[in-house]
N, C-alpha and C positions, 0 to 999 in steps of 0.2 A: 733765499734769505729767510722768511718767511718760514720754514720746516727746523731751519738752525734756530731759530730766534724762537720758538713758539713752546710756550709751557703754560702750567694751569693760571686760570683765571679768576675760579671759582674759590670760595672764602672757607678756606679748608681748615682745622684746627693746624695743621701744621704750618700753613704760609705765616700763620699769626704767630708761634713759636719762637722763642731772640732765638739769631743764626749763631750766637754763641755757643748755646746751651744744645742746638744741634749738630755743630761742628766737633763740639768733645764728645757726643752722643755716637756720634759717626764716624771718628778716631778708637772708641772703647770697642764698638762694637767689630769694625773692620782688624782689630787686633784678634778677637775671637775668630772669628772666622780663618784669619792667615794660621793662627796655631790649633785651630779643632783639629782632629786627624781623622774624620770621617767622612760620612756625607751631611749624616742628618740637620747638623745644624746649621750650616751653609745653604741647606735648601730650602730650611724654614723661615733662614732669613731673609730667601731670595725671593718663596711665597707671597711674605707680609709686605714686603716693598712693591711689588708686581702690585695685591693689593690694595694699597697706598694712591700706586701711582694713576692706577686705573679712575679711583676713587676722586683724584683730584680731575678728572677730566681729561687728562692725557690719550691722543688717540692712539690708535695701534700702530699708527704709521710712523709717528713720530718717535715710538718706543722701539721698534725695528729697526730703526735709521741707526741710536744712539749701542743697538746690540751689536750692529753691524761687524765691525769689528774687532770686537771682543770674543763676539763665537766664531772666527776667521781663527784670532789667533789660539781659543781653546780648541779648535778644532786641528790645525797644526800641530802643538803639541800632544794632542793625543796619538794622531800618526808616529811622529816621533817615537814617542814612547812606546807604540804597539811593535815599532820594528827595531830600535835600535836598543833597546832597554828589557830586563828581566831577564829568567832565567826557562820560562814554564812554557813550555812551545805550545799556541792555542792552532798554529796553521803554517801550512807551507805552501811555497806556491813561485812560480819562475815568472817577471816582468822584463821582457825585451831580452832573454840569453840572463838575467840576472835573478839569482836567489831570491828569494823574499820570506823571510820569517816571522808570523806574528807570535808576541807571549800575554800572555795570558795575565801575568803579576806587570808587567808594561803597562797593559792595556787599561788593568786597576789604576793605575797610578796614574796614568793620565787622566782620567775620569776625574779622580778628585783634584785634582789641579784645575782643570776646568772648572769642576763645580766651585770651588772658588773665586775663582775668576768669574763668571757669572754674578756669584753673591756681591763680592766686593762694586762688583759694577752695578745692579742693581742700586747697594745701598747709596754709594755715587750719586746715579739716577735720582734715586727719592730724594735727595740732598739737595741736587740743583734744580730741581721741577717745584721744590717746596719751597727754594731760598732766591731773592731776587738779587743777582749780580755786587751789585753796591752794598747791598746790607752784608752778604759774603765775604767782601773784600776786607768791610770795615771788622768783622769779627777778623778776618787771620791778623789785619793790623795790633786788633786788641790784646791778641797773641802772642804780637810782639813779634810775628814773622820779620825775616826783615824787610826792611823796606823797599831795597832794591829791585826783589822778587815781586810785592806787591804792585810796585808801581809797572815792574814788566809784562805782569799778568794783567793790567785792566789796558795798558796800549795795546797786550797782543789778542785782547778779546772786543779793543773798539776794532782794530783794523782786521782781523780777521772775515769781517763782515764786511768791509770796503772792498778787498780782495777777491772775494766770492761773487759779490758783484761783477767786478771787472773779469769775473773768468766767467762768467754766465754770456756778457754780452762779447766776449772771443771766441765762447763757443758756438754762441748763437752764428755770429757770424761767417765763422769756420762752415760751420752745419749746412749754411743756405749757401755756400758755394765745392759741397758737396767735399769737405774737407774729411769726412769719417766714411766715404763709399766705399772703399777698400780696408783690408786691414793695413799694407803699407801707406798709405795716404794718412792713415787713421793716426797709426804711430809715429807720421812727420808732423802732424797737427797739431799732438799730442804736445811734444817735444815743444815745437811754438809756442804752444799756451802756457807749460811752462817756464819757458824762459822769458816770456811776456810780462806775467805774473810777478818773478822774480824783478826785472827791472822795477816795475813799478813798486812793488815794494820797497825798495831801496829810496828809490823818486819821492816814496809816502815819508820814509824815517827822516830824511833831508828835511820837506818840508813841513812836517809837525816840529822840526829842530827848531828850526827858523823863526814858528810861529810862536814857540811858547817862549823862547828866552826871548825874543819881541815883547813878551806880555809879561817881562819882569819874573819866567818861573827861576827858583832858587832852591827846586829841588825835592820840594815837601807839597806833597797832593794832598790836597783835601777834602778830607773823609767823612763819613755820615759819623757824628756822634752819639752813642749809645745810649739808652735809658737801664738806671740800674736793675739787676738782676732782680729778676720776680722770685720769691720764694720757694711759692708755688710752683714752679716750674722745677726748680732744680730740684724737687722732690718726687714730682712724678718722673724724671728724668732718672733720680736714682732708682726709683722703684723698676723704673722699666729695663734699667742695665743690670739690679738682683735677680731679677726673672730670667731674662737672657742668658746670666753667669750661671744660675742654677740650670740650665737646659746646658749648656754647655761645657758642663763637668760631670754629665750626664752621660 
């Protein structure tokens, strides 16, 4: 819990930043990035967030954890793309009796897909290493998200940590009676802890039901309230998304 829960500490100009003024900063700039058609600006953005996040103290491990699956699935697509997609044959080659052709404009085109994906998730990253959950939630509130979304997003980010819990001490437990020694063993274990998991989760929604309409809820969470908009800020803000707009029509 502990590697999920851990971000900077240290009193960085950006933790101090309203998470308003970062949140449309990090909507402008992730729109750039989905429509550049190259490389370069996506990976300059993904640079200065790298960093960013370095800078605010974040360790490697912790930045690895949150890549994890993002370069899984940019990595997938680019396979994809090398074999099933283009026209420009870069390679040929037979896997088990079956054809295999790599191309070459595929292979481009995955790449930048990726590097997007990378980008966008970096900016992600620097978003939530900089912004503390509650102050997050209350900017999309201010957005006027709605509110159903809102209030789903802060139950499924308190329980998702109660959850990780309970699957740490079913694996531990699993683990000390040699539940992972095989790979068959491994995969009936597996299967257990998930459907363990799941019970309990259900057992969790029940009773947090229970507890809050106990305690008089009527539907409406409540939220940090904001201090108005600093000036200041929303000008270096613009300054900093002209700069980016001009690199990016570049």
């Amino acid at each position: 819990m502990h590697v999920l829960t851990e971000h900077s500490r240290v009193d960085h100009a950006l933790t101090r930043i309203d998470a308003r003024v970062k949140i449309l900063s990090a909507l402008a700039i992730l729109a750039m990035i989905l429509s550049y058609r190259g490389f370069a600006f996506p990976g300059l953005v993904t640079l200065i967030c790298i960093a960013l996040i370095f800078g605010m103290g974040v360790r490697l491990r912790v930045l690895l954890l949150r890549y994890s699956e993002p370069l899984f699935i940019a990595a997938v697509i680019i396979v994809v793309k090398l074999i099933f997609s283009g026209q420009d044959a870069l390679f040929s080659a037979k896997f088990l009796g079956i054809a295999v052709t790599g191309h070459r404009d595929g292979l481009l085109e995955g790449l930048l897909i990726a590097n997007r994906i990378v980008s966008a998730v970096s900016l992600i990253a620097l978003l939530g290493f900089s912004t503390p959950f509650a102050e997050f939630i209350a900017g999309l509130s201010w957005f006027r998200v709605p509110k159903g979304f809102v209030e789903i997003l802060m139950f499924a980010y308190r329980y998702i940590f109660v959850l990780f819990d309970d699957a740490q001490v079913i694996y531990q437990a699993q683990k000390n009676r040699l539940g992972y020694s095989t790979l068959r063993r491994g995969l009936s274990s597996f299967g257990t802890l998930a459907g363990s998991l799941t019970i309990k989760a259900f057992d969790h929604s029940q009773s947090t039901t229970v507890a809050m309409v106990q305690r008089g809820y009527d539907g409406t969470m409540p939220l940090l309230k904001h201090k108005p908009l600093r000036l200041q800020e929303l000008a270096l803000t613009m300054v900093m998304l002209l700069g980016l707009g001009v690199l990016w029509k570049i």
